[in-house]
C-alpha positions as CSV (number, residue, x, y, z in Angstrom):
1,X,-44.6,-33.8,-17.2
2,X,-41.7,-31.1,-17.6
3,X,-42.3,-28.2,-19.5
4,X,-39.7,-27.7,-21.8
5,X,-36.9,-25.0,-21.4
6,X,-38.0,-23.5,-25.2
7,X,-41.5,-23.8,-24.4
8,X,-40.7,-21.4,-21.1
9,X,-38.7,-18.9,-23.1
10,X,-41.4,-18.5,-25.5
11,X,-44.3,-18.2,-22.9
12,X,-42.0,-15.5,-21.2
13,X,-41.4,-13.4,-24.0
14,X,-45.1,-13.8,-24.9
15,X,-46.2,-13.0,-21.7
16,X,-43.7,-9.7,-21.3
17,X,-45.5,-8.5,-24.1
18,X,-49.1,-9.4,-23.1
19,X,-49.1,-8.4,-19.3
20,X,-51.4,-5.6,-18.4
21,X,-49.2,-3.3,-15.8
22,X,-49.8,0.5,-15.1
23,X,-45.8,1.4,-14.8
24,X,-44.5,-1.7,-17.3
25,X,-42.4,-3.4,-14.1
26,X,-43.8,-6.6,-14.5
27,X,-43.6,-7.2,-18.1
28,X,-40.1,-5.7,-17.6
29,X,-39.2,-8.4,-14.8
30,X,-40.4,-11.5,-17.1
31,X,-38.8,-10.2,-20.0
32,X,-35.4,-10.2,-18.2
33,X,-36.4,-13.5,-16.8
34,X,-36.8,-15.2,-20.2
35,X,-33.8,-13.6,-21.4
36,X,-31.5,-14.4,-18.5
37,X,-33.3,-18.3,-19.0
38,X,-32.3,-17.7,-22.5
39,X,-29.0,-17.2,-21.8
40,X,-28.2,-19.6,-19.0
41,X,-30.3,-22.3,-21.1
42,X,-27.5,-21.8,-24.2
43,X,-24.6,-21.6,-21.7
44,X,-25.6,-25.0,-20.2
45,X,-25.7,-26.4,-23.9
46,X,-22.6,-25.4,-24.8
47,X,-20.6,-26.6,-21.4
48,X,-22.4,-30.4,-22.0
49,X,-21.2,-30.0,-25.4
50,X,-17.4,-29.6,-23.8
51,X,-18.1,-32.4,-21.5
52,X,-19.3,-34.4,-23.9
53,X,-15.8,-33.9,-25.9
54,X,-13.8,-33.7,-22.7
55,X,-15.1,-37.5,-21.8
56,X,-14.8,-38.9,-25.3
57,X,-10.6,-37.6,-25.0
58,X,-10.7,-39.2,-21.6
59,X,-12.2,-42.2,-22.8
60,X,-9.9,-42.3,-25.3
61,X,-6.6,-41.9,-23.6
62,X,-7.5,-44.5,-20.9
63,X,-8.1,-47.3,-24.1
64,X,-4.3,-46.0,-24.9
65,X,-5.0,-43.4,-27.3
66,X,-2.7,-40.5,-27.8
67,X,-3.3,-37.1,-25.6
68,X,-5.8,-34.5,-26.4
């Protein structure tokens, strides 16, 4: 089973916090990493969301509807 994208964020930001370094690099380097999955994870979302719209006015021009 996949771990969910949300559930990853989460345990990334949890475990920036929780990590025990001496100089803070690691919790540093998974904090960036669940922000920058953060980021890429609502940029994905919003290009299916365009797709998604992008097909329906393909869809509908090929049935003879009128141009997006």
């Amino acid at each position: 089973m996949k771990t969910s994208t949300e559930t990853l964020i989460a345990a990334m930001r949890i475990l920036s916090q929780d990590i025990q370094s001496d100089d803070g690099a690691a919790n540093a380097a998974v904090a960036e990493a669940g922000e920058r999955l953060a980021e890429q994870h609502m940029r994905i979302a919003k290009l299916e969301q365009e797709n998604d719209a992008l097909r329906a006015d393909l869809l509908l021009w090929e049935n003879g509807g009128p141009l997006p």
